[in-house]
C-alpha positions in Angstrom: 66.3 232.9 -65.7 69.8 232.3 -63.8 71.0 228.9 -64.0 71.9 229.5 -60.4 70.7 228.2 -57.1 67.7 227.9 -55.8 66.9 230.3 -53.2 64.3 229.5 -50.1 63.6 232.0 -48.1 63.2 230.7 -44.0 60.5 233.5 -43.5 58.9 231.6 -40.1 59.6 231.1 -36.6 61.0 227.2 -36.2 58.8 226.3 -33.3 55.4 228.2 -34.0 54.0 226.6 -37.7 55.2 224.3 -40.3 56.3 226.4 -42.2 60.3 225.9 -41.5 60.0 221.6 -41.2 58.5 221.8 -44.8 61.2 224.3 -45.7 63.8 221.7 -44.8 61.8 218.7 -46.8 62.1 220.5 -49.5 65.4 221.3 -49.2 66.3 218.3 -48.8 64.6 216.4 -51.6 66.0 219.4 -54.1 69.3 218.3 -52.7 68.8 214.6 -53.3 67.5 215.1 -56.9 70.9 217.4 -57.9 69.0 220.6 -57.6 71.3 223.5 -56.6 69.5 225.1 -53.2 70.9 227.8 -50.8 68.9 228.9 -47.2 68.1 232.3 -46.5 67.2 233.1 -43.3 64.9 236.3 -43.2 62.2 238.2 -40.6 61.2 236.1 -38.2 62.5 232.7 -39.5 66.8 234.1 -38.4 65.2 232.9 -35.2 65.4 229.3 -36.2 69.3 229.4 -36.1 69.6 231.3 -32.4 72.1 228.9 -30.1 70.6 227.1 -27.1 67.3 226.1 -28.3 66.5 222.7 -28.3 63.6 221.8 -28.5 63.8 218.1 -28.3 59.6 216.9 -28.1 58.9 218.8 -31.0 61.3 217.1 -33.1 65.4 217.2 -33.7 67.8 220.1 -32.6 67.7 222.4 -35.9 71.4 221.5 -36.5 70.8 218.1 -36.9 68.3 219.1 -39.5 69.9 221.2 -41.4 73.1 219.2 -41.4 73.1 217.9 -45.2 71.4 220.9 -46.3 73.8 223.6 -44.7 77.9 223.6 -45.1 80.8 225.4 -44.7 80.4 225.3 -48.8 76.8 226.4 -49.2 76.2 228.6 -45.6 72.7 229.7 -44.5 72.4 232.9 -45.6 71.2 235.3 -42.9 69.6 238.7 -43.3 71.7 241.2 -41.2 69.0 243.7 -41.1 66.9 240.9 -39.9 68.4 239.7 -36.8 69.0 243.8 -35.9 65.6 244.2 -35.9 65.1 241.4 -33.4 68.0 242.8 -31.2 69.9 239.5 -32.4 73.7 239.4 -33.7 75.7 237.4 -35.5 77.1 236.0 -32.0 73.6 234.8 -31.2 73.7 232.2 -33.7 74.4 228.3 -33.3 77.8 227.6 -33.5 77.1 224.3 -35.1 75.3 225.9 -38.4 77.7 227.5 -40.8 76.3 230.9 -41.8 76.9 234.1 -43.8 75.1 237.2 -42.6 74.1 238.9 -45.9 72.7 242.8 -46.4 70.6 244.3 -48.6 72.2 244.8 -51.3 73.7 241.3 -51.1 70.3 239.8 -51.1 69.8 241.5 -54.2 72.7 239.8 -56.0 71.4 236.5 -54.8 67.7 237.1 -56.2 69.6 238.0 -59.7 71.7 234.6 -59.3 69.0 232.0 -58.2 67.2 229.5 -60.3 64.0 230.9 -58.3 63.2 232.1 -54.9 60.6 230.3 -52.9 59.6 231.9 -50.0 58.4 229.8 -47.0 
């Protein structure tokens, strides 16, 4: 096992389950208990970082809640292949939410370098 990161996987829409609010919980706590933790944004859940949603009755703008977990240091990670499929590009995403759009093979290297991936 890799003493590296780890890696959760934002698999979900934002808006349609819990899955991407729990995501950031536990992201969050890892972070406040030291543990190393990087955001990959894959399928469905690259949605959650498209610019101009805010959805403000269902809870904070997604910026504000990824603000301690995401920085210009450790960058959401975004599958390219992902946001293709959804006719999405890199220019698509919030401006306020440092990212990285990763590949493939690049996703590979992270799954070799993480702690664990958790997929959510």
């Amino acid at each position: 096992m890799s003493a590296g990161p780890v890696l959760l996987w934002v698999r979900h829409p934002p808006h349609s389950t819990v899955h991407f609010s729990e995501g950031i919980r536990v992201a969050a706590m890892a972070i406040a208990l030291g543990t190393p933790v990087r955001l990959f944004f894959i399928a469905d859940g690259v949605r959650a970082l498209v610019q101009g949603q805010e959805p403000y009755r269902l809870g904070p703008p997604v910026d504000t809640s990824l603000r301690d977990i995401v920085t210009p240091e450790r960058p959401a990670l975004v599958h390219a292949p992902s946001l293709a499929r959804r006719g999405l590009a890199p220019e698509n995403l919030s401006r306020g939410i440092p990212f990285r759009v990763v590949d493939d093979a690049e996703v590979a290297d992270l799954l070799l370098e993480s702690a664990q991936a958790v997929p959510l």
